[in-house]
C-alpha positions in Angstrom: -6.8 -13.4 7.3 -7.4 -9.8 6.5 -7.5 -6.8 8.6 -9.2 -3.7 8.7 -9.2 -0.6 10.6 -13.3 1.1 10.5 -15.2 3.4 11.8 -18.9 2.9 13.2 -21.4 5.1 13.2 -20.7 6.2 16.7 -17.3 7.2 15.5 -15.3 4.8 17.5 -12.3 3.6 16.0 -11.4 -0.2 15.9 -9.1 -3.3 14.2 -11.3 -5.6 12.5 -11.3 -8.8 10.7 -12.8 -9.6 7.5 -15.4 -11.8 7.7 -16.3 -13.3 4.0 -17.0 -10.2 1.8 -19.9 -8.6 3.9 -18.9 -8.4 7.5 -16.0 -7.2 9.8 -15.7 -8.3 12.9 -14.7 -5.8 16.0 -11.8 -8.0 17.5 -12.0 -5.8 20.6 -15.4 -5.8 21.0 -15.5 -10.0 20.5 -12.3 -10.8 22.2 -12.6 -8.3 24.9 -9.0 -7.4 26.6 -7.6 -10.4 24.8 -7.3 -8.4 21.3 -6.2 -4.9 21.4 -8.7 -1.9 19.5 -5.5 -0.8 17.5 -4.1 -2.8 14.4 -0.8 -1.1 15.3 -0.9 -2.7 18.7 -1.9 -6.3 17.0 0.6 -6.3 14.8 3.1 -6.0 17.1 2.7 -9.5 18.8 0.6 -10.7 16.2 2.2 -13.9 16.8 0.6 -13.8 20.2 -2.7 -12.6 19.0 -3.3 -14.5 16.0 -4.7 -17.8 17.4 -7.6 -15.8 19.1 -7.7 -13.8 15.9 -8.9 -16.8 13.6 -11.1 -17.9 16.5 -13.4 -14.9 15.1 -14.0 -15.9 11.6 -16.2 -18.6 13.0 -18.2 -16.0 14.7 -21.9 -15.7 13.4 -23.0 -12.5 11.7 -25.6 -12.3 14.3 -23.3 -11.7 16.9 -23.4 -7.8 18.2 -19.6 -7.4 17.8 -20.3 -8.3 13.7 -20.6 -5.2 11.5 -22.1 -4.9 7.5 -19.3 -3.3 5.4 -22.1 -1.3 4.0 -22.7 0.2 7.4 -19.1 0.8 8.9 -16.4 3.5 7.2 -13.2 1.7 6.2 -10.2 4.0 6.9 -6.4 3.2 6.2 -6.1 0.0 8.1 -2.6 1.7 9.3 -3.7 5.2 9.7 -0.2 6.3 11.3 2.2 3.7 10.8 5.6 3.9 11.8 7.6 4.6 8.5 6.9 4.7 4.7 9.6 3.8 2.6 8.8 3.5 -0.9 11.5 1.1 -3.3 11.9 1.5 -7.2 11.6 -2.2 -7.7 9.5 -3.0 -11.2 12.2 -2.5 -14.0 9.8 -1.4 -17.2 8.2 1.4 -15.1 11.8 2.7 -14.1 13.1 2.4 -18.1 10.3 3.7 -19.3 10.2 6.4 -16.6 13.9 7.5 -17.6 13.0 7.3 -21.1 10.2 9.7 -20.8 12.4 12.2 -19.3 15.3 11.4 -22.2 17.5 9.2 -20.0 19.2 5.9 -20.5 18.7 3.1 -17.6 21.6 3.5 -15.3 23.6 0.2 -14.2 23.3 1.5 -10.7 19.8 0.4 -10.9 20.7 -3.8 -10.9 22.7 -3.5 -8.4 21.1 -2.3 -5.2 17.4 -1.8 -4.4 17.0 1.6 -3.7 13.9 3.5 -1.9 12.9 7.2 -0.3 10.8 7.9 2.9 7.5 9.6 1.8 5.1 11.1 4.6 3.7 8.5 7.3 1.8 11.3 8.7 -0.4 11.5 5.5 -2.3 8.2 4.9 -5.2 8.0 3.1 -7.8 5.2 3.3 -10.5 3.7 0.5 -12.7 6.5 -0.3 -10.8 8.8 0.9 -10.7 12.1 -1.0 -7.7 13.2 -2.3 -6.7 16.7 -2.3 -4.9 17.9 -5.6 -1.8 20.6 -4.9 -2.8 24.1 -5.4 0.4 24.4 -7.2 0.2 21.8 -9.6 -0.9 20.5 -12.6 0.3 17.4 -13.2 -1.2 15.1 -10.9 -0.9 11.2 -11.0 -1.5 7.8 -9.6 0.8 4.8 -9.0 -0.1 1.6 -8.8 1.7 -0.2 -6.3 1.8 -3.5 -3.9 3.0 -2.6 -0.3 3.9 -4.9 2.6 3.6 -4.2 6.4 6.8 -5.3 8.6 5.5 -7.7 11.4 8.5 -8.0 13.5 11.5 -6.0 14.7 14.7 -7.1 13.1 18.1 -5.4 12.1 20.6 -6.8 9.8 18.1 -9.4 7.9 19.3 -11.1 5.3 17.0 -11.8 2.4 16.3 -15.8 2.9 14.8 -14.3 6.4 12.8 -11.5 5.4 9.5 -13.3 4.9 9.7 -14.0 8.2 9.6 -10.0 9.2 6.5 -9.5 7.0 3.3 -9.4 8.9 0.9 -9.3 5.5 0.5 -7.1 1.6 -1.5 -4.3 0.6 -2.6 -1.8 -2.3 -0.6 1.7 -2.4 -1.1 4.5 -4.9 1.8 6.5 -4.3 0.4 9.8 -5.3 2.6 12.0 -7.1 2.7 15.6 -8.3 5.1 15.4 -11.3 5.5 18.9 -12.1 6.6 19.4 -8.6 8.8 16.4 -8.5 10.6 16.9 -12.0 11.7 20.2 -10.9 12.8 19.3 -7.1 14.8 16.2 -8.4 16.8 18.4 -10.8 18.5 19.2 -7.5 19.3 15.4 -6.9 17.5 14.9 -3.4 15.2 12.6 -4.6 11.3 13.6 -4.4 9.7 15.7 -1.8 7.0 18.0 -1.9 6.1 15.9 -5.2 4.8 13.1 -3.3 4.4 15.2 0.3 0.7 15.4 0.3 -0.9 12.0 0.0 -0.4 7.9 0.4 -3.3 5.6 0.0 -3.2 2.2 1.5 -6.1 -0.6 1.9 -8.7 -1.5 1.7 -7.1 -4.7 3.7 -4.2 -5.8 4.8 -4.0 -9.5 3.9 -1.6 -11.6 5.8 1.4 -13.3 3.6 -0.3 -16.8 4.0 -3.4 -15.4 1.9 -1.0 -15.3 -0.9 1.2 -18.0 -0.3 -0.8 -20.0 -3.0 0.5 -17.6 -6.0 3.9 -16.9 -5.0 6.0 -17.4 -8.1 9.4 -16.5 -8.7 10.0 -13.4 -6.8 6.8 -12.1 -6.1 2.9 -13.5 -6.5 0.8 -13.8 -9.8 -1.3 -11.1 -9.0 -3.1 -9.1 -11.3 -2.4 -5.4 -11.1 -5.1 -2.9 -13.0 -5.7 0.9 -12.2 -9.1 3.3 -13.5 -10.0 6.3 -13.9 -13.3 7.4 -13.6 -13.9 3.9 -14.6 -11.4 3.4 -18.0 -9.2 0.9 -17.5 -5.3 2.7 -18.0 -2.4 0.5 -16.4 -2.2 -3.3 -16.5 0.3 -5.3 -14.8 1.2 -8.1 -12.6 2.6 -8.4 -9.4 4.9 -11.3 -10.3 6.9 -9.2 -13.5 8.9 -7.6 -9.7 13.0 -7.2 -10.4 13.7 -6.6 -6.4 11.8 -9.3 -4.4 10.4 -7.8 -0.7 12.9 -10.0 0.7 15.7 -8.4 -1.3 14.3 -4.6 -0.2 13.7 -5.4 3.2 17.6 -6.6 3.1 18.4 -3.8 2.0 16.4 -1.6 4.3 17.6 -3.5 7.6 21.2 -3.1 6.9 22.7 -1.1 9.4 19.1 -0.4 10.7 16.1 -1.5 13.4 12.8 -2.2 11.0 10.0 -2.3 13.9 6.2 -3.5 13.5 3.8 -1.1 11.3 6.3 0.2 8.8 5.3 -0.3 5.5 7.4 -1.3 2.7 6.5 0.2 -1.3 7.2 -1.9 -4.4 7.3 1.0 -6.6 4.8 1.6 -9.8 4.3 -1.7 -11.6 4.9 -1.8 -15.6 2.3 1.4 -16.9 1.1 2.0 -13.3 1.5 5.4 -13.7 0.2 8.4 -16.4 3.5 9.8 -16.7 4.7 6.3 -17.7 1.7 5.7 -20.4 1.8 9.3 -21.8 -0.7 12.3 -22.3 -2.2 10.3 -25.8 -3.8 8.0 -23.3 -4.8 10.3 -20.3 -4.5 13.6 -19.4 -3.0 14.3 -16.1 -5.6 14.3 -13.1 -7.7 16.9 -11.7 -10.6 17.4 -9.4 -13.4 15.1 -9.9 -11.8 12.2 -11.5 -11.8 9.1 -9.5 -9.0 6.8 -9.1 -9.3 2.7 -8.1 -6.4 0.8 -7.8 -7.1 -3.1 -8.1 -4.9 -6.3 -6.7 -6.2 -10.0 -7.3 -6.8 -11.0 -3.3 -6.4 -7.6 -2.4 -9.4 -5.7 -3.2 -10.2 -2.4 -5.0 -8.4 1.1 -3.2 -10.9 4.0 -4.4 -10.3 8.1 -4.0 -11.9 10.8 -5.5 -9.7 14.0 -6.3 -10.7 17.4 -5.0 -10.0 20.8 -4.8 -7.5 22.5 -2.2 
């Protein structure tokens, strides 16, 4: 299944499901008190819900709880969730990250997955406009796969983890490099680089959607990023060095992971314009719009404005 979060025209904010390509369905609206308004809330004791869930995708589009995607607003389908942590899990985007900044790849790297908390306060959903920095100048896009934790756990080990994961969806970790090269001089890791923005969506599509395509330790699933429609970064999901499992391992040691966190690959091999270089785009500015694209996972769109 896939879940939304949308807003009708009356601006009433609900948790939907997909229905084919053209319709969400308002689980609260069809399921009454059975399904809760809040995605949050659903995926919480999902496994409680989700048998009434798939009841809805046999709904009929004629049914008054049925909306057109064309006439409902897709937000972040977690506008608040609980945590952001964001790994460093594709190994060409970290070399060639470290290469563009003169470094060598440091062991360190193969032997634990390592992450930072970004801001869970500032989600961004498809369409969403993105406001550039006032203070910089080098702003830029990263292509990544995120997944949503689905169940509280602490101290799970990696053959586990897919159990904790509730379902996968785009991110574009946005980042303002000029900020972030000077701040990480200090060794903190980044800050007010990456303060300012996350996008997630359009959909959060449960693990079972992909189960299909899982290969080796991830899912061969195309990764491809635009701007203002020019194809720039292609990857694949599958090319991952740290599997979720192995992150989520990682993350739970010594630590409660609850439902509604969300869990960052990283930027995938040239998902990023620092990582391709200014000979194939310049950095981005106001105007220039930004999709992110996942096989099963849909297209995440934002346009970039001014402060």
């Amino acid at each position: 299944m896939r879940f939304v979060t949308f807003e009708k025209n009356d601006k009433t904010v609900r948790a939907g499901v997909l229905l084919n390509d053209e319709y969400v369905v308002d689980m609260f609206e069809a399921a009454g008190d059975e399904l809760p308004a809040n995605l949050l809330d659903f995926i919480a004791c999902h496994e409680k819900y989700r048998k009434k869930a798939a009841e809805l995708l046999s709904i009929s589009v004629e049914d008054s709880a049925v909306y057109r995607l064309i006439d409902i607003r897709l937000k972040a389908p977690l506008p608040v969730p609980k945590s952001f942590r964001d790994f460093y899990a594709f190994e060409q985007h970290v070399k060639t990250a470290r290469e563009n900044r003169g470094l060598e790849m440091i062991p360190e790297w193969y032997e634990i997955p390592v992450f930072y908390f970004s801001n869970h306060l500032a989600i961004k959903g498809p369409e969403e406009e993105i406001v550039k920095p006032v203070e910089s100048d080098w702003l830029d896009y990263e292509l990544e796969i995120a997944c949503v934790i689905g169940k509280e756990g602490r101290n799970i080990s990696a053959s586990e983890a897919d159990k904790y994961i509730f379902g996968y969806c785009i991110l574009n970790d946005w980042s303002a490099r000029d900020l972030q090269r000077k701040e990480m001089k200090v060794g903190l890791g980044p800050a007010k680089g990456k303060d300012f923005a996350t996008s997630i969506g359009p959909w959060i599509a449960t693990k079972d959607e992909l189960e299909h395509v899982r290969t080796g330790k991830g899912y061969n699933l195309a990764m491809k990023a635009r701007v203002n429609g020019v194809l720039l970064s292609e990857g694949n999901m599958k090319d991952i060095h740290y599997s979720f499992a192995e992150m989520i391992e990682r993350a739970s040691r010594g630590v409660t992971l609850y439902p509604g966190e969300i869990i960052g690959s990283g930027t995938v091999g040239t998902g990023c314009i620092f990582e391709l270089g200014s000979k194939v785009h310049r950095w981005l500015k106001p105007g220039d719009i930004v999709e992110l694209e996942i096989e099963k996972l849909g297209v995440l769109r934002n346009t970039i404005i001014e402060e």
